[in-house]
N, C-alpha and C positions, 0 to 999 in steps of 0.2 A: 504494500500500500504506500501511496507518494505523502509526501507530506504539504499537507494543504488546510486552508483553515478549515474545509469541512471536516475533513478526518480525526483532526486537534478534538474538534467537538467534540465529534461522537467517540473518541476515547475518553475525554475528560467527562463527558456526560455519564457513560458507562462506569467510571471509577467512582463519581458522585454517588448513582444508585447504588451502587455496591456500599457503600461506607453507609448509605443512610438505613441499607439492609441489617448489616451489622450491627449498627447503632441499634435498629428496632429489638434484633434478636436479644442484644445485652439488656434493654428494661423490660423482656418479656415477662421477666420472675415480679417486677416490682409493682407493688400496687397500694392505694391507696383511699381510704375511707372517708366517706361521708364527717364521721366523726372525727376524724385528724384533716382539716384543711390545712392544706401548704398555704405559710405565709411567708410571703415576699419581702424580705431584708432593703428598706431602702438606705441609700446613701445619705447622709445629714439627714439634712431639714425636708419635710416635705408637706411644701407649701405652694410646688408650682411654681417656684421664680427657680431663677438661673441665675448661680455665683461663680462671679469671673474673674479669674486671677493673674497679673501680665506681668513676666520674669523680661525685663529688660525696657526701658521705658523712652526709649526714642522718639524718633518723629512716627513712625509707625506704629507706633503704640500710640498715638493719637488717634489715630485715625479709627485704627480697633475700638478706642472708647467712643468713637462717634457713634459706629455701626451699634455697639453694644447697648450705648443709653438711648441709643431711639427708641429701642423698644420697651413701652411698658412693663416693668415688674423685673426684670432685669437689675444684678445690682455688682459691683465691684469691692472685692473685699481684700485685696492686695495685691500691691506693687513692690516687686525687688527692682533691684540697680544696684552696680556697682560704686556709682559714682554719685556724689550728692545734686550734681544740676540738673540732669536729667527729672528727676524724683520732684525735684522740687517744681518745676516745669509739668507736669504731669499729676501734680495736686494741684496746680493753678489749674489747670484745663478740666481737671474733674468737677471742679468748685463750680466753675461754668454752668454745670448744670444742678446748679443746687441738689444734690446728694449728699448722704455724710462722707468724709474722707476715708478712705482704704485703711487699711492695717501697712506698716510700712517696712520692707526687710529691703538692710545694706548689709553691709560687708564685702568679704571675700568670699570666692567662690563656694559653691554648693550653698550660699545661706537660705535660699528658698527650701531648702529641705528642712528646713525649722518650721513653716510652714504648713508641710505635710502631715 
């Protein structure tokens, strides 16, 4: 057989069914009752808004906080930099849109992992 994008498919397609066979056959044994509902573990807060956090705070990271605060419900909760103008440049432009200010991480490298 040549190698052509249709052939690609229908191997990759083929290899798909197969795994998702697999998969079925490994939760055949598993089951689940009325009486135990599986509950779904959410991450933080769940309230519907979206929190956004920008490790590097440049001119591009402007523009990100535009796209971000246009939308309703939407909020920002931290900004890293290594350097202090940037950051500071970057709470003036948050302030813009009457928000509260971010949580703020400088330092040296990796300090956004304080964050996490």
């Amino acid at each position: 057989m040549e190698n052509t994008r249709r052939s690609f498919l229908k191997k990759v397609s083929a290899a798909g069914i197969g795994a998702a066979g697999l998969a079925m056959a490994g939760n055949a044994g598993a089951t689940t009752t009325a009486a135990e509902p599986q509950k779904k573990k959410t991450a933080g807060k769940d309230d519907g808004k979206l929190r956004f956090g920008f490790i590097g705070t440049g001119s591009r990271c402007h523009e990100h906080i535009n796209n971000v605060l246009a939308i309703p419900g939407n909020k920002i909760v931290a900004i890293c930099d290594i350097q202090q103008g940037p950051i500071d440049s970057t709470l003036k432009h948050i302030a813009k849109f009457n928000v509260p200010a971010p949580k703020v991480y400088k330092g040296g490298e990796h300090v956004e992992q304080r964050g996490v």
